[in-house]
C-alpha positions, 0 to 999 in steps of 0.5 A, spaced: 117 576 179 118 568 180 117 564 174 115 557 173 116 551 170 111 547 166 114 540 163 110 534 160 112 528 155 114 530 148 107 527 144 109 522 138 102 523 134 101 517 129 101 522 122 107 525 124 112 518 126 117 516 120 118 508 118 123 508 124 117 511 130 120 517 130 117 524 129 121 529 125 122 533 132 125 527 135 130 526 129 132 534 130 132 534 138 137 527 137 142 531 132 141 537 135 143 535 142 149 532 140 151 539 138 149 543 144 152 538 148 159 540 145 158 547 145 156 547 152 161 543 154 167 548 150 162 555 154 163 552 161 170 550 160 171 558 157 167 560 164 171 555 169 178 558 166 177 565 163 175 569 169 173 575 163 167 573 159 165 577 153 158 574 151 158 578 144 165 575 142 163 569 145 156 568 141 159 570 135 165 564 136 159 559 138 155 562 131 161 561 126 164 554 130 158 550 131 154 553 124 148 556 129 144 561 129 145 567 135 139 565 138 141 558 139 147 560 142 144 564 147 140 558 149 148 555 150 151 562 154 145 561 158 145 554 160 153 553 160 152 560 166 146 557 170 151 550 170 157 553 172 153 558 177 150 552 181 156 548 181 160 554 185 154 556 190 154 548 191 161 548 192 161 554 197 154 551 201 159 545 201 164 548 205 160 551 208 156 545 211 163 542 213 165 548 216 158 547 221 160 540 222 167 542 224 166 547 229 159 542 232 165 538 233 170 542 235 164 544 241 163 537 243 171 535 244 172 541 248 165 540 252 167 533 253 174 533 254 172 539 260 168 534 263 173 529 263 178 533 267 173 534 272 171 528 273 178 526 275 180 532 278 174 531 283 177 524 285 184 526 286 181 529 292 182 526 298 175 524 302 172 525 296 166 521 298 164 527 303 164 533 298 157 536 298 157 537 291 158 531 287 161 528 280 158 530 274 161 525 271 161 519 275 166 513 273 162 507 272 163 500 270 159 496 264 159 489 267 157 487 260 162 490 256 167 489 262 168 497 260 168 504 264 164 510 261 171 513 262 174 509 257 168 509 253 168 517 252 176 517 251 174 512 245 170 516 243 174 522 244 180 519 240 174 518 233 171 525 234 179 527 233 179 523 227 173 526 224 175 534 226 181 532 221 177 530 216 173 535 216 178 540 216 182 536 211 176 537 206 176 544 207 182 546 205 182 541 200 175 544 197 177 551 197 183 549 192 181 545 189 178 546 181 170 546 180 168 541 175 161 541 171 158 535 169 154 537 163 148 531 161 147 528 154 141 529 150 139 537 151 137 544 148 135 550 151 133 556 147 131 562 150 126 567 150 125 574 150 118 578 152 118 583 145 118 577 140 113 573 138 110 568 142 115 569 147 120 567 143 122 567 136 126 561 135 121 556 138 114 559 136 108 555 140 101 557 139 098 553 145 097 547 140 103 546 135 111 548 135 115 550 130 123 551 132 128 553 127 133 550 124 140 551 126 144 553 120 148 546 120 143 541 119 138 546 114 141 540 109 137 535 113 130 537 117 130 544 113 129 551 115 123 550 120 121 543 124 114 542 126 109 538 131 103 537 135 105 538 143 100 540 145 098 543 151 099 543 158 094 540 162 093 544 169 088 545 175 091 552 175 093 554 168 098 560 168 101 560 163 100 567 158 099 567 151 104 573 152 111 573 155 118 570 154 117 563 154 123 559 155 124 551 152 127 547 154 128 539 151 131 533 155 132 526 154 128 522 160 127 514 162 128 514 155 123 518 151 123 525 150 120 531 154 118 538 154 119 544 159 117 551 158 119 556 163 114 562 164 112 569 169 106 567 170 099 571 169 096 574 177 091 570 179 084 572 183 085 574 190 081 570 194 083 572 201 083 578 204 087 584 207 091 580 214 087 585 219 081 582 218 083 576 220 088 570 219 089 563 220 096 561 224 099 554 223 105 550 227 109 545 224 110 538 229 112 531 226 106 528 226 101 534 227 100 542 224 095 546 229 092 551 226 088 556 230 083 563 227 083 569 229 078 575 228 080 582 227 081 583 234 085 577 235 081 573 239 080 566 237 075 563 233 076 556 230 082 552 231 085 544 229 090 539 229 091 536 222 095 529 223 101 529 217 106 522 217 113 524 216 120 521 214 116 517 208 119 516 201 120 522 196 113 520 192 108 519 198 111 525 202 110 529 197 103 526 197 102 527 204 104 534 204 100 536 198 093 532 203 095 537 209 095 542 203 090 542 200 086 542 207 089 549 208 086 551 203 079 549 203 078 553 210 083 559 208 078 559 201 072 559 207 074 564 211 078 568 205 084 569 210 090 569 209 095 564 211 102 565 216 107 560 218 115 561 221 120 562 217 124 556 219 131 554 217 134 547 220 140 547 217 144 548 223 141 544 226 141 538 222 150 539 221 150 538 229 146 530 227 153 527 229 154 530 236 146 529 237 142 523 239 139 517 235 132 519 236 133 527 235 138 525 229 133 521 225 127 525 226 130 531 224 133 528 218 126 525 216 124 534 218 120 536 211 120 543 213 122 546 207 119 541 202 112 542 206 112 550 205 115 549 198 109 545 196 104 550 201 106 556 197 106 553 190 098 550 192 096 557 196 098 563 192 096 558 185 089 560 187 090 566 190 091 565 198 096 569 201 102 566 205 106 570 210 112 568 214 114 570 221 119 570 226 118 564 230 121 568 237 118 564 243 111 563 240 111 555 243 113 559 249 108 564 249 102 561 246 104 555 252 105 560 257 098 564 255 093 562 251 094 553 253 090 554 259 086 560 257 082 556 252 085 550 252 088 548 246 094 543 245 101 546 244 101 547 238 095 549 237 097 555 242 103 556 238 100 556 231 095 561 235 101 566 237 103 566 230 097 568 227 097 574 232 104 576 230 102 576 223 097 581 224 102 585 229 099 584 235 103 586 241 104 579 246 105 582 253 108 578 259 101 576 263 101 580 270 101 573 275 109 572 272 110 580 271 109 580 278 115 576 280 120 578 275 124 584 275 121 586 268 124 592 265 119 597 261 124 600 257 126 594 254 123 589 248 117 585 249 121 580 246 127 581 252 121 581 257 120 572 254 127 571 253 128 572 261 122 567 262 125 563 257 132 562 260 128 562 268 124 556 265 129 552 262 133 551 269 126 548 272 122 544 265 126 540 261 119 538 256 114 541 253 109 537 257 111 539 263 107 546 262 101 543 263 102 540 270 104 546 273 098 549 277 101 555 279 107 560 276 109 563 283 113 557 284 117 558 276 117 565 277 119 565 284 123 559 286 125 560 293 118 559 296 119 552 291 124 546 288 125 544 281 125 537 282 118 538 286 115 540 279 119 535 276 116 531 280 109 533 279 109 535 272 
């Protein structure tokens, strides 16, 4: 099961501060820090270069290097290993992006350089100016840069060069290159375990009050045991068990120490009901998230748009987030569903940016899908509503195609309401007035029946929006009886 992080500023009760205002627990952290830093720092070299780790053998030399108790130690293997893991994930996920981006580069060099071979081998032909078909590329002039779009794109050409060498340049010098670890200053970590007392015998917290061990170096000076007042933390859902491993985690930050307790939390109560009595579909846009409701047999009930700004700062995106969240929650909470989204990942599209345009580049950087649901999941399943994620194969393209028009919902609205429908496993079929004009296998999928409509309407539509100007299907369907730049036209 998932664990979760509860953090808050260390408390300085008045009765504990000393002549310098400090508590005896922020003298010990200071001394003590200094020391874990150096023991974490020695543990993640030992990890970088020594391939065989013996975590006994390595205890034990931390115990009689440092002057610290095993307990101690283990809180240093276990930080020094939670480092070094995340900066190699890191380094893989780095030449992973790169390599993306080199190859999107390598697809548009290779696009572009095809098109301007065309284009100069359509006017080496003689009367070119009668072919039927045309220059895909045509050569024009920019009187105001006194510049042709062929040299433009030959300029642009030269740079992506420039950049695929880069790329490729880091690849290779990141797949050699040895990992380095930065270990901060002002720390301590001590881990717990479930068979020990309050979770965790060196650090032992009541709900109220701390007592943390001592290690063996600095008994001289603090004693056997140091105590405080830290209190508890205040949540609107509360899951933190009395029992249970707990572990503490004690850091410097914006100059004053705070305190973080790691923990499996208690189950809650289940608010929403088994997915087969219904359940509420919603449907990410920028700008907007369309939820629909469906009853046990899939028919719409209720359905919505709620507005959402995107591209904000870190804080008042959170904020926003958090807003739509809890809307989420108050009709999950009325109708005791629970809730189904897409199960989404922009990371591939967010390496091809550079070869994308402006507009599309900054709105999917300004995208906060991942934080969205994040925050959603944290917010639903802590008061006990259920999230699912589904597949996100053609549900714009389905709820367009049936359940727009049919109940008059917007795209996103229609989406969100084929996504609830997935989440319950009921089937989508083609509507008959489209099978009729297409050669539908029943042997095959449904999915292969809406990827074959799919690829006949992307020669024909180039915006969502189209779709509600079209007022009959046989033209799409059967484009011999129609042209597509007759329903350009129209849409």
């Amino acid at each position: 099961m998932a664990t979760i992080t509860y953090c808050k500023g260390l408390p300085t009760p008045a009765s504990e501060l000393n002549p310098l205002g400090k508590t005896q627990l922020e003298m010990f952290l200071a001394e003590y820090s200094y020391i874990f830093h150096q023991a974490v720092c020695e543990t993640a070299n030992h990890l970088l270069w020594d391939n065989e780790f013996n975590k006994s053998q390595w205890n034990t030399h931390l115990q009689q290097a440092y002057g610290i108790n095993k307990r101690h130690a283990n809180g240093v293997i276990a930080f020094s290993q939670g480092t070094v893991d995340a900066a190699k994930a890191n380094r893989q996920r780095h030449i992973k992006v790169l390599t993306a981006k080199a190859k999107s580069c390598e697809k548009w060099l290779k696009k572009a350089a095809r098109k301007l071979k065309n284009a100069s081998k359509f006017y080496r032909r003689k009367n070119w100016q009668n072919s039927q078909s045309g220059c895909q590329f045509p050569l024009s002039v920019s009187l105001q840069d006194r510049n042709t779009n062929w040299q433009n794109l030959r300029f642009q050409l030269h740079h992506k060069k420039r950049k695929l060498n880069h790329y490729q340049l880091q690849i290779k010098y990141l797949r050699v290159a040895p990992i380095r670890v930065t270990i901060p200053k002002g720390q301590a970590y001590v881990v717990g375990a479930k068979d020990e007392s309050f979770g965790n015998q060196t650090c032992q917290w009541n709900g109220q009050r701390i007592k943390i061990r001592v290690p063996y170096c600095l008994e001289g000076r603090f004693g056997k045991y140091v105590s405080s007042e830290i209190g508890g933390f205040r949540r609107r859902v509360n899951r933190l068990p009395a029992e249970g491993a707990k572990t503490w985690h004690f850091y410097r930050k914006d100059g004053r120490w705070c305190v973080a307790v790691q923990f499996t939390p208690k189950p809650v109560k289940q608010v929403s009901r088994p997915i087969h009595y219904g359940c509420i579909g919603i449907d990410l846009n920028p700008g907007s998230i369309g939820w629909a409701y469906i009853d046990p047999e899939g028919n719409l009930i209720h359905h919505g748009q709620i507005p959402i700004q995107i591209g904000l700062p870190p804080g008042k995106q959170d904020a926003a987030i958090r807003h739509v969240g809890f809307l989420l929650l108050n009709m999950a909470i009325l109708y005791k569903c629970p809730i189904i989204c897409e199960e989404l990942d922009f990371s591939c599209k967010k390496n091809q940016l550079r070869e994308k345009k402006r507009k599309y580049a900054r709105m999917l950087s300004a995208w906060a899908y991942s934080r969205f649901y994040e925050l959603l999941t944290a917010i639903l399943e802590n008061r006990g509503i259920e999230v699912r994620q589904v597949n996100p194969a053609y549900t714009s393209l389905i709820g367009l195609v049936k359940y727009a028009r049919m109940y008059g919902l917007a795209s996103d609205e229609a989406a969100a309401l084929a996504i609830a429908r997935r989440g319950m496993r009921l089937g989508e079929k083609l509507p008959d007035s489209i099978t009729a004009y297409l050669s539908v296998n029943d042997s095959k999928h449904v999915w292969s029946h809406w990827n074959q409509l799919n690829n006949k309407l992307k020669r024909f539509i180039r915006s969502r929006h189209a779709y509600y100007g079209i007022s009959n299907w046989e033209f799409l369907a059967n484009p011999q009886q129609g042209s597509g730049r007759a329903l350009k036209t129209s849409a």
